[in-house]
TORVEXKOL-116176 format. One record per residue (C-alpha): y, z, x. Coordinates in pm, whole numbers, plus 50000, padded with zeros to 5 digits. Example, Ala and Ser with C-alpha at 12.3 -4.5 7.8 and 13.67 -1.06 7.14 Angstrom:
REM residues 2
495505078051230/498945071451367/
This chain:
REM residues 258
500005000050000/503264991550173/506325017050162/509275007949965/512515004350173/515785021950054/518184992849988/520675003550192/518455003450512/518124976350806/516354951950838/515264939751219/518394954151355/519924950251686/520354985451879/523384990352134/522135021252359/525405031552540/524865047952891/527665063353048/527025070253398/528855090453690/526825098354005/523345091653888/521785074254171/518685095754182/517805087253826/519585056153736/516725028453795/514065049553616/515975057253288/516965020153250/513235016053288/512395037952982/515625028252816/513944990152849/510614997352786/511385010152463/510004985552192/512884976951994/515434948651945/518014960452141/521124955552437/521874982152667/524994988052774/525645005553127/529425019053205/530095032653525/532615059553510/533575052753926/530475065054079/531195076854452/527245086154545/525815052254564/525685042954178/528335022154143/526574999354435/523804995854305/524904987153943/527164962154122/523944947454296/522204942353907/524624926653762/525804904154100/521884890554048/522414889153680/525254869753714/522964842953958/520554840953657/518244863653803/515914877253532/514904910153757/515914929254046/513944953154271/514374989554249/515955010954523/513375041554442/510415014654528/508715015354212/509034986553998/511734962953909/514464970053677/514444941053439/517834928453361/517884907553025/518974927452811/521174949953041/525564944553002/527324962953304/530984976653253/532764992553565/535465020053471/538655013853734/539225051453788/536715081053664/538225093353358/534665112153209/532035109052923/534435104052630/536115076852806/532835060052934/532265059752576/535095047052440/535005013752636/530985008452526/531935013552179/534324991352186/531924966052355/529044970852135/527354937751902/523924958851748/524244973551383/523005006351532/524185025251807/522785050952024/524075074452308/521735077052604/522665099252875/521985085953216/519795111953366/516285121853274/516765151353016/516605132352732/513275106552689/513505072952502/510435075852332/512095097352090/514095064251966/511705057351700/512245090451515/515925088751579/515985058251414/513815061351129/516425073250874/518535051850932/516435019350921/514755034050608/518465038550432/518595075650382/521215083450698/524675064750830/524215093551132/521645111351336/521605138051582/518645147951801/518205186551749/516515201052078/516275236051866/514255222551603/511125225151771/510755194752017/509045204552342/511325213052667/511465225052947/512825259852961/516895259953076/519385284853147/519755311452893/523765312852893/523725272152803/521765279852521/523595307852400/526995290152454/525685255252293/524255278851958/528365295951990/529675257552002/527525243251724/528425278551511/532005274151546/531715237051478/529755239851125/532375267151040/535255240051082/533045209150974/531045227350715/528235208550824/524615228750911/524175213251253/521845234051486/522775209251840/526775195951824/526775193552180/523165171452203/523635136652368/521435117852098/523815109451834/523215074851656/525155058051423/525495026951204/528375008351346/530415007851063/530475050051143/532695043551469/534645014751373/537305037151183/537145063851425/539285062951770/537915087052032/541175106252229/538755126852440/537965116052791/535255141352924/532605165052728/534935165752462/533565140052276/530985157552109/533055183851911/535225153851815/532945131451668/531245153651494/534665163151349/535695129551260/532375122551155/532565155950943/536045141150716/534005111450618/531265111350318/528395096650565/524945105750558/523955128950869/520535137750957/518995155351205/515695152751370/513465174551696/514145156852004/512125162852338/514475180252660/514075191553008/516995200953097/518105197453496/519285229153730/522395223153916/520315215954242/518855188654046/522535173653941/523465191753615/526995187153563/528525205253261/530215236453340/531755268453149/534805248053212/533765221152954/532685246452765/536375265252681/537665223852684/534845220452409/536105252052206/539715235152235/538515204452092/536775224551758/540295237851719/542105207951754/540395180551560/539825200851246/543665198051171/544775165251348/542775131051432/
């Protein structure tokens, strides 16, 4: 017996998986490889936020070949090609941060759905499927992958999670929405979602302000259990208590002004 399909769902769309990237060179060629290998109609979109640990180079050597017509290019890490159909490359003249990265994929963007990936390994492209599935089946304009609903992870630092469960609270209390991860990198939406919204914040900002934007609009926001292992600092973790008081700001701030 097939399964009947919302009417408002998609059909065969196209997904735009935005990856904003700043000093990822020990884990850039093997999350475009899962980002790629992930079995769905889709372009990938790589912006380099001005790299300065060997990044930026080796983006620049992808899409050099890509520009030659070169279908592939070999890895730097030695394991296997990074295949480079599907891959757009965008190269930020000054680092500005995440919101900004952002911003200028957005605004680049052709798929009906799109997708935030983050360029490092904590979050896992296999979980695209369920990200996506209330959307394509019509019942969600929005999704955000939950890594507190009861996804495996690794175990992190106990002060992130307590400050990310204080961020989220604070957020629902000025969104009225029953989020239980504001500050997760999977967020998804259908494209008409961000084309009335202009994003103002250029670092970790962004994800208090979209959800607040999102939050003054009817749309349809689901969440579902996403997978995590979250990095150390030794291992390149970048988000500090800093962001954190710039994220408490930005709670403030966009529930009275846009």
């Amino acid at each position: 017996m097939s399964t009947r399909r919302n009417s408002s769902g998609l059909r065969d769309p196209k997904l735009s998986v935005v990856i904003p990237v700043y000093n990822e060179k020990p884990t850039i060629e093997e999350i475009l490889r899962r980002v790629i290998e992930s079995p769905i109609r889709k372009e990938v979109l790589v912006i380099d936020d001005c790299s300065t640990d060997g990044t930026r180079q080796i983006l620049e050597g992808f899409a050099a070949r890509q520009s030659h017509g070169e279908s592939s290019a070999p890895a730097n890490d030695g394991d296997d090609p990074i295949e480079l159909g599907n891959l757009r490359f965008f190269f930020q003249p000054q680092n500005q941060g995440k919101g900004a990265a952002l911003r200028r994929g957005f605004a680049e963007t052709t798929g009906e759905i799109i997708l935030v990936q983050d360029a490092d390994l904590e979050y896992d492209p296999r979980d695209y499927p369920k990200l996506l599935e209330p959307i394509l089946d019509g019942r969600a304009d929005v999704v955000f992958g939950s890594r507190f609903l009861g996804g495996p992870q690794r175990v992190h630092y106990f002060w992130h999670y307590v400050a990310n469960k204080f961020l989220t609270l604070l957020s629902d209390i000025a969104t009225n929405l029953k989020l239980t991860d504001m500050e997760t990198c999977y967020k998804v939406f259908r494209k008409e979602v961000l084309q009335g919204i202009q994003i103002r914040s250029d670092r970790f900002g962004f994800e208090p302000e979209i959800t607040a934007k999102i939050a003054k609009h009817s749309w349809r926001i689901y969440e579902v259990p996403i997978t995590y292992a979250g990095r150390t600092y030794e291992e390149g973790k970048k988000i500090t208590w800093k962001d954190g008081v710039q994220a408490l700001w930005c709670i403030i701030r966009f529930k009275f002004s846009d």
